[in-house]
KOLVEXVEX-831150 format. One record per residue (C-alpha): residue in three letters; x, y negated, z. Coordinates in nm, 2 decimals. Each point is the difference from the previous one (the first is absolute). Layout:
BEGIN
<r><minu>ALA</minu><px>X</px><py>Y</py><pz>Z</pz></r>
...
This chain:
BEGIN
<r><minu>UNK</minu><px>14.27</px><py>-5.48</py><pz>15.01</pz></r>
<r><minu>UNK</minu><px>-0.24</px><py>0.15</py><pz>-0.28</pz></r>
<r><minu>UNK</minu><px>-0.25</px><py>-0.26</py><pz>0.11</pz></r>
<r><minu>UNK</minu><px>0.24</px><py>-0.27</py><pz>-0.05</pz></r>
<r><minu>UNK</minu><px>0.12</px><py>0.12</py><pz>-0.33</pz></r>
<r><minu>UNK</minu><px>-0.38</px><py>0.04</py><pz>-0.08</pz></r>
<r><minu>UNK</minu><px>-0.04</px><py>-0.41</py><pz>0.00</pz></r>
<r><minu>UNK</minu><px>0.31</px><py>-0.08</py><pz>-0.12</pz></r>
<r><minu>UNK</minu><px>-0.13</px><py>0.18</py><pz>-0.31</pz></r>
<r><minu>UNK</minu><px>-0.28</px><py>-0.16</py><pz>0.07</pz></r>
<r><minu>UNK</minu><px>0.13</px><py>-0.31</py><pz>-0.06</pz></r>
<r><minu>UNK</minu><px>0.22</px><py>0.06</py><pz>-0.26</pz></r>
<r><minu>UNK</minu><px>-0.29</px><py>0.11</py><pz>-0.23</pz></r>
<r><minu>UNK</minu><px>-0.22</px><py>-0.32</py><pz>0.11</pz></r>
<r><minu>UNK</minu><px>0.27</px><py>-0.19</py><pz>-0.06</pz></r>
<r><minu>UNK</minu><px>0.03</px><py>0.11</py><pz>-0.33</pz></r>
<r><minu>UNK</minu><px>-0.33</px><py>-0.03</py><pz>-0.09</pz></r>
<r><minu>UNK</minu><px>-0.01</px><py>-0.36</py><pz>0.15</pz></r>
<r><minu>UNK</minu><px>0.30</px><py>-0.03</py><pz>-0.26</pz></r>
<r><minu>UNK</minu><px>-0.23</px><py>0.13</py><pz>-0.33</pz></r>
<r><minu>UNK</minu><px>-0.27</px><py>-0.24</py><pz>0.08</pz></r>
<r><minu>UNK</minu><px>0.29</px><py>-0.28</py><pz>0.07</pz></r>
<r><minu>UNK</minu><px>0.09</px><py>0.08</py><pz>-0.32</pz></r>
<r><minu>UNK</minu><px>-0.27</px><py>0.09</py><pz>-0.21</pz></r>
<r><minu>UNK</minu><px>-0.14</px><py>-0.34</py><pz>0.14</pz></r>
<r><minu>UNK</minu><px>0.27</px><py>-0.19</py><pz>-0.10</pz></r>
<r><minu>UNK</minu><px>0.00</px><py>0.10</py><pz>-0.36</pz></r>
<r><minu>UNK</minu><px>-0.31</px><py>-0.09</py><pz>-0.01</pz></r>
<r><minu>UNK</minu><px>0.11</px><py>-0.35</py><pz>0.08</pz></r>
<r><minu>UNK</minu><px>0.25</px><py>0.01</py><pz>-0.27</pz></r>
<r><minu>UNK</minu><px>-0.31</px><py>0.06</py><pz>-0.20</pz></r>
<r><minu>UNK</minu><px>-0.18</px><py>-0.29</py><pz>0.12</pz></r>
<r><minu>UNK</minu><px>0.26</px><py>-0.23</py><pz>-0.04</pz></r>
<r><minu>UNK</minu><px>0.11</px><py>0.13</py><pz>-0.37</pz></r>
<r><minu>UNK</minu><px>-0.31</px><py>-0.04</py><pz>-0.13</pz></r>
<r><minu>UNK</minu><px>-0.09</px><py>-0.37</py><pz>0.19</pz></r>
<r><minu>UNK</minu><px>0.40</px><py>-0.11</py><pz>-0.19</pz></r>
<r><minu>UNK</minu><px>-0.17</px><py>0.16</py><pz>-0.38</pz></r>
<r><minu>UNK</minu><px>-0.33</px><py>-0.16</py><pz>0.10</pz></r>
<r><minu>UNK</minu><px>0.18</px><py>-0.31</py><pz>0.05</pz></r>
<r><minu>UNK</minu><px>0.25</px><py>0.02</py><pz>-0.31</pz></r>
<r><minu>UNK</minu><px>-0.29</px><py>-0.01</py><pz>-0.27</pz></r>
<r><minu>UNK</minu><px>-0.19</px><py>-0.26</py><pz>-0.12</pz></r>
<r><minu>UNK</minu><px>-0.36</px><py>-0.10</py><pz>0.02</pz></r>
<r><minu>UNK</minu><px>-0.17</px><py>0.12</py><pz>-0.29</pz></r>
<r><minu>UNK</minu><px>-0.02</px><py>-0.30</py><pz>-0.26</pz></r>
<r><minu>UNK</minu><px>-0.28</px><py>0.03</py><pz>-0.26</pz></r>
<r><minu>UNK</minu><px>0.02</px><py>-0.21</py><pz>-0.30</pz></r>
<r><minu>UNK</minu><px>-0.28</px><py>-0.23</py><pz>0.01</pz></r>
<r><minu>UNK</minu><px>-0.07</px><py>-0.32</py><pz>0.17</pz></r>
<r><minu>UNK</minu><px>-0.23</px><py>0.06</py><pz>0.32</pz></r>
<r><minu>UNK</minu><px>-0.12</px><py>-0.44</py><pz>-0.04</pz></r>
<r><minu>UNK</minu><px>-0.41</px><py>-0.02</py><pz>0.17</pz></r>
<r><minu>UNK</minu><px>-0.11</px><py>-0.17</py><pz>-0.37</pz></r>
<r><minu>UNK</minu><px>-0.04</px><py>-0.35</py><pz>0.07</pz></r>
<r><minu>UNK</minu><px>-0.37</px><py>-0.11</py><pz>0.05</pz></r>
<r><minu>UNK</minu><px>-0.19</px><py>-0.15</py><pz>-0.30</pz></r>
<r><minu>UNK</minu><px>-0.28</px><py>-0.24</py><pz>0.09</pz></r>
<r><minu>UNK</minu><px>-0.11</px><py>-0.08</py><pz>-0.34</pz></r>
<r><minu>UNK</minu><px>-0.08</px><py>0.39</py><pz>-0.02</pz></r>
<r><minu>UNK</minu><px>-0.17</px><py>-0.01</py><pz>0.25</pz></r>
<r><minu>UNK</minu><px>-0.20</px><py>-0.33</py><pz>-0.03</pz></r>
<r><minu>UNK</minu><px>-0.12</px><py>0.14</py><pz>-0.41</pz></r>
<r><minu>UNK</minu><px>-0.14</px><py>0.33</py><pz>0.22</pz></r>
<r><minu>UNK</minu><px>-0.19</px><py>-0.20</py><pz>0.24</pz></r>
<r><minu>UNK</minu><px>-0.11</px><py>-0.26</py><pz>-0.31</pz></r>
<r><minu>UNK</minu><px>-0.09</px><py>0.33</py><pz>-0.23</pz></r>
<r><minu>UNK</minu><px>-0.19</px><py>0.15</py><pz>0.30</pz></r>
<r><minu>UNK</minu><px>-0.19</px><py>-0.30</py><pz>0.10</pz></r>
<r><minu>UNK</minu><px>-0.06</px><py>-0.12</py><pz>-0.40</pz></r>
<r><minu>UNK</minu><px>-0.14</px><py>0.40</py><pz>-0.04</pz></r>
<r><minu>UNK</minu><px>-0.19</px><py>-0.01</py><pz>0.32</pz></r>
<r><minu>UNK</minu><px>-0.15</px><py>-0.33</py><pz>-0.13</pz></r>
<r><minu>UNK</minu><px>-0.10</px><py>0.12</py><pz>-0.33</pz></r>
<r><minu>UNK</minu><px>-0.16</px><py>0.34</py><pz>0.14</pz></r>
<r><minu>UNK</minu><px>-0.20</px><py>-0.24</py><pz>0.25</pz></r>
<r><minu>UNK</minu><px>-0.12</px><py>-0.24</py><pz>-0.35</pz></r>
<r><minu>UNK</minu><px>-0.08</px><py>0.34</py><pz>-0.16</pz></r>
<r><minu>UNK</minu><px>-0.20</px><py>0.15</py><pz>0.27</pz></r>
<r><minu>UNK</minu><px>-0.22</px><py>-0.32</py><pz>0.06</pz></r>
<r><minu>UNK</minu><px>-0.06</px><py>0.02</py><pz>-0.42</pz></r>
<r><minu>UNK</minu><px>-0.08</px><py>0.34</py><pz>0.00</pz></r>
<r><minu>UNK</minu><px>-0.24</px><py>-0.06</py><pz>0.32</pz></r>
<r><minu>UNK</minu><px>-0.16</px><py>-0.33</py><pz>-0.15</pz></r>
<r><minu>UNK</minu><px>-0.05</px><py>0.22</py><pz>-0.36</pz></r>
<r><minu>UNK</minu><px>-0.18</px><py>0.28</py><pz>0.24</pz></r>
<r><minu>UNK</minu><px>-0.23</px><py>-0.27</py><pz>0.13</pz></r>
<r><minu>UNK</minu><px>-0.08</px><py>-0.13</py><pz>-0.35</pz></r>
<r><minu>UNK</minu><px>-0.04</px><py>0.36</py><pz>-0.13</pz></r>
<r><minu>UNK</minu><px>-0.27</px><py>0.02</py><pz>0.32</pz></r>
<r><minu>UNK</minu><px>-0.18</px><py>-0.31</py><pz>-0.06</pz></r>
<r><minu>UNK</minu><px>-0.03</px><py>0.05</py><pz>-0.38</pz></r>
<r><minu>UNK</minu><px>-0.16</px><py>0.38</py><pz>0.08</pz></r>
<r><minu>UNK</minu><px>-0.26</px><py>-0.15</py><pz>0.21</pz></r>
<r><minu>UNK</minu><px>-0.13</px><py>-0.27</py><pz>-0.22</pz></r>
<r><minu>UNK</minu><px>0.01</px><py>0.26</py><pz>-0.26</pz></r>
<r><minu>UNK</minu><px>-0.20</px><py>0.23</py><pz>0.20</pz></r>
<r><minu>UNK</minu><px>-0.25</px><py>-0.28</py><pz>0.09</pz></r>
<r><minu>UNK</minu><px>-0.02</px><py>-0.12</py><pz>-0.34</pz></r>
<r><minu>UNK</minu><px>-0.05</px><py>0.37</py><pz>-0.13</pz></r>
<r><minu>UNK</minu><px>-0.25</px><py>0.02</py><pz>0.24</pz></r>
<r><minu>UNK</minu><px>-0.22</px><py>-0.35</py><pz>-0.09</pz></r>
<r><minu>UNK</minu><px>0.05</px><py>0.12</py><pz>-0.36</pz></r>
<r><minu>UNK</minu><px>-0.18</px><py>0.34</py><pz>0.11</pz></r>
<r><minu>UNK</minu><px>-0.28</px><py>-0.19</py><pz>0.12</pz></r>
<r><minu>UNK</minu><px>-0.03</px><py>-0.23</py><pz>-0.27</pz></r>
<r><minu>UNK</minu><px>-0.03</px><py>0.34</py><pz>-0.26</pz></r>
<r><minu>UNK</minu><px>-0.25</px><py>0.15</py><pz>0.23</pz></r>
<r><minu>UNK</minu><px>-0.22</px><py>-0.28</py><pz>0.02</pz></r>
<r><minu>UNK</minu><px>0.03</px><py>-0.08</py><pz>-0.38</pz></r>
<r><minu>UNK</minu><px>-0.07</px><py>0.36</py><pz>-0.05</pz></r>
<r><minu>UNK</minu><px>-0.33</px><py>0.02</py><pz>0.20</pz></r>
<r><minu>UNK</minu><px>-0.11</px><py>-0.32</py><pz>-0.17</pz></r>
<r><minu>UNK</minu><px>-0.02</px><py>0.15</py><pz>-0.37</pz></r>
């Protein structure tokens, strides 16, 4: 009979754990479902400035592509001055240099005639 007794007590004190975790369980559902209805009672957050995509301009963007292609162009006119001025500057040194140099042999002959 002590053996029976034994699992009835057994029983009784799984069953009344079974019954915690039942409950425990359960208030955590109440949980849940309080805080889904206050979730669902507020409002979205509402700032107070319009979120519009600003509309596209396309005469913006047509005077950027004319000022980058009108300053492209004037670099490129600028570069081919600056390179024709080099070649000028080169071709003036060597006729100087040759003339320097006939002018040089002139004096030297002049100076053995005397």
């Amino acid at each position: 009979m002590s053996d029976a007794l034994d699992k009835a007590e057994a029983a009784v004190a799984d069953a009344s754990r079974n019954t915690d975790v039942v409950a425990v369980a359960m208030a955590a559902l109440e949980v849940a479902k309080l805080a889904a209805e206050a979730s669902a009672k507020q409002q979205p957050h509402t700032c107070g400035h319009d979120h519009k995509q600003p509309e596209f301009n396309a005469r913006k963007w047509w005077t950027i592509g004319g000022l980058v292609i009108a300053g492209g162009a004037i670099a490129s006119v600028l570069a081919v001055a600056f390179a024709l001025a080099a070649v000028a500057v080169a071709i003036a040194a060597t006729c100087a240099t040759c003339c320097l140099l006939v002018l040089r042999s002139m004096w030297r002959d002049f100076q053995k005639g005397r």
